[in-house]
C-alpha positions as CSV (number, residue, x, y, z in Angstrom):
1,X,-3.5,-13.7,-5.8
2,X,-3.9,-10.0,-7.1
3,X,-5.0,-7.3,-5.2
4,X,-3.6,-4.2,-6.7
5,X,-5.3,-3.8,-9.7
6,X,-4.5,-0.6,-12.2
7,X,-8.0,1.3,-11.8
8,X,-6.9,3.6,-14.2
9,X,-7.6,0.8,-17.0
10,X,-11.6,1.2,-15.9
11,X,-13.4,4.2,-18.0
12,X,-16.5,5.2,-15.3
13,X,-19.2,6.0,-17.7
14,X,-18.7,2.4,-19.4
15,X,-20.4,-0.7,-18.2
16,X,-18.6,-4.3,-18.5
17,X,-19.8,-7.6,-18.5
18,X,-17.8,-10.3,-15.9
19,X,-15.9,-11.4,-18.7
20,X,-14.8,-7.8,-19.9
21,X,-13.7,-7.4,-16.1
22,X,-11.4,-10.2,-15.9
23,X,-9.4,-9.9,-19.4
24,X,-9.5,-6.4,-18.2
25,X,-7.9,-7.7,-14.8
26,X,-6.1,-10.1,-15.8
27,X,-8.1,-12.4,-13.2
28,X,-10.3,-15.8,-13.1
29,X,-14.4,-14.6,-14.0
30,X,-15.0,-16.8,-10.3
31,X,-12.9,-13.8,-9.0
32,X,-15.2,-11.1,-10.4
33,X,-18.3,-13.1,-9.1
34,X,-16.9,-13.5,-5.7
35,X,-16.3,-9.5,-5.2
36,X,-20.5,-9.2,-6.5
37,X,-20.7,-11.7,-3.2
38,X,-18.6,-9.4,-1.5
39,X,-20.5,-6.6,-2.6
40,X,-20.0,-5.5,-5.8
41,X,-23.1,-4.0,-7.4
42,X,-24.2,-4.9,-10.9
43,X,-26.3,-2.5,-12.9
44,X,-29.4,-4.2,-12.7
45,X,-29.9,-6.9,-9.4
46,X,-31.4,-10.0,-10.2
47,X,-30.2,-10.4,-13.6
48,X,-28.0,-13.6,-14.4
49,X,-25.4,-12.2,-16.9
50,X,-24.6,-9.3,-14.7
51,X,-23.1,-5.7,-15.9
52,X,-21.0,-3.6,-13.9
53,X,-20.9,0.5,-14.4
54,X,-17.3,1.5,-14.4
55,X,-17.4,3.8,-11.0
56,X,-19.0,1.6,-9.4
57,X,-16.1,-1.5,-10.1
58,X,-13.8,1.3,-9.5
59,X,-15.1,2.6,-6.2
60,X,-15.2,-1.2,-5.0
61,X,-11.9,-1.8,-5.6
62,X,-10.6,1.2,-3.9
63,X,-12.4,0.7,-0.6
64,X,-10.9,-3.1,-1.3
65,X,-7.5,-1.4,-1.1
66,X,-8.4,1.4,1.3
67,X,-9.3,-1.3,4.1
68,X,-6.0,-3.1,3.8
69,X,-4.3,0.4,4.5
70,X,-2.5,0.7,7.5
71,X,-2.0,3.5,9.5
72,X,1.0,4.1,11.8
73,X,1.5,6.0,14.7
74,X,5.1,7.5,15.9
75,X,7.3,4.9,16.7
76,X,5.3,1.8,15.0
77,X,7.1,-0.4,12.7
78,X,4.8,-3.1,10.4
79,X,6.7,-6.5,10.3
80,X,6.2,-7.9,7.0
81,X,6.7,-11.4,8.4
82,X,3.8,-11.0,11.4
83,X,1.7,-9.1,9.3
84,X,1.0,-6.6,12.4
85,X,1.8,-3.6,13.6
86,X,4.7,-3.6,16.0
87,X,7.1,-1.7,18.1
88,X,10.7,-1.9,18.5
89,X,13.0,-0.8,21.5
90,X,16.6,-1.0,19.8
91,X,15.6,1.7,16.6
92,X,18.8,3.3,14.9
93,X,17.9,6.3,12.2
94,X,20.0,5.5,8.7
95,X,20.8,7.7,6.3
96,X,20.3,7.4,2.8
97,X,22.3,10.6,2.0
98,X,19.3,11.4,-0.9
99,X,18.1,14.8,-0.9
100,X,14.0,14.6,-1.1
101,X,11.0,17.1,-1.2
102,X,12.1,20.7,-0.3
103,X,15.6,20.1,0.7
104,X,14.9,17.1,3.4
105,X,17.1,14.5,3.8
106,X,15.7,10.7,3.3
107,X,16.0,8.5,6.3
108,X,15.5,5.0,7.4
109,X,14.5,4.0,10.7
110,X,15.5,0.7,11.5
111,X,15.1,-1.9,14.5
112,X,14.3,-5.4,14.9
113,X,10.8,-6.7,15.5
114,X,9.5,-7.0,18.9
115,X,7.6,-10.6,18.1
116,X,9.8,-12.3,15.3
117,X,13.4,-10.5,16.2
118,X,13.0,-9.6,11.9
119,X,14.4,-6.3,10.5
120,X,11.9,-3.7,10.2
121,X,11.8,-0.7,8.3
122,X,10.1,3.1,8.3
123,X,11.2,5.4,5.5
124,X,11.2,9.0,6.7
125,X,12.6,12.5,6.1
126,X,14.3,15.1,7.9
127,X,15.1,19.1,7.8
128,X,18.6,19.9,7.0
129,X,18.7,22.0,10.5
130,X,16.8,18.8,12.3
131,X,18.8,16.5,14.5
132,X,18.0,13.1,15.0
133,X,17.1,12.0,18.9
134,X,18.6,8.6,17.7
135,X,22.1,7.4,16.5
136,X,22.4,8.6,12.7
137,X,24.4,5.5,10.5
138,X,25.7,7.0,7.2
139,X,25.6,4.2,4.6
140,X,27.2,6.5,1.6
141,X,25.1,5.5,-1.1
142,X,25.8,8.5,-2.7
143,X,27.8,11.7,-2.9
144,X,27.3,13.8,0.6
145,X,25.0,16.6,0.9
């Protein structure tokens, strides 16, 4: 099942019929009459052969996206395997030796899942005058800084 789907492919000022939306999506028309259960909203309400205006499909799709979004708080971890948000007590930082943004150094933070005992990961960055609170693991994947 889909659920990223390229909104950039949707012109706004254009309206599309079902069957326009899923060759557009690549997706089953049952899919596109689901989300107008879910609350899409077609141009005109009541109408069997339903159009949809391109901001509006594109609008839906984002607050699709925006509500599967999850926000982190220092020191949380999402397990891919639980499918929640967790914490971990044994967290090492790694270093990925990359330089990113203005000079900051791109870190891992690892640590086994509190629930499941899985490998957890947070991608992070650091100053270049910043110490790490934590144990900091070179892995050498590329040339030192």
């Amino acid at each position: 099942m889909k659920r990223n789907y390229n909104l950039r492919t949707i012109k706004t000022k254009k309206s599309y019929s079902t069957k326009e939306l899923s060759q557009l999506f690549g997706v089953h028309a049952q899919t596109i009459r689901s989300w107008r259960k879910e609350g899409l909203i077609s141009i005109e309400e009541g109408n069997h052969y339903a159009l949809f205006l391109g901001s509006t499909v594109k609008s839906f799709l984002q607050a699709q996206a925006d509500s599967r979004r999850v926000r982190l708080k220092e020191g949380e971890f999402y397990c891919l395997s639980c499918k929640a948000v967790t914490t971990v007590k044994n967290a090492k930082i790694v270093s990925q030796n990359k330089k990113v943004g203005r000079n900051k150094l791109s870190i891992r933070h690892q640590g086994n899942c509190d629930h499941c005992g899985n490998v957890v990961n947070r991608f992070g960055s650091l100053q270049p005058n910043e110490v790490a609170g934590e144990k900091v693991i070179n892995t050498g994947l590329s040339a030192p800084l």
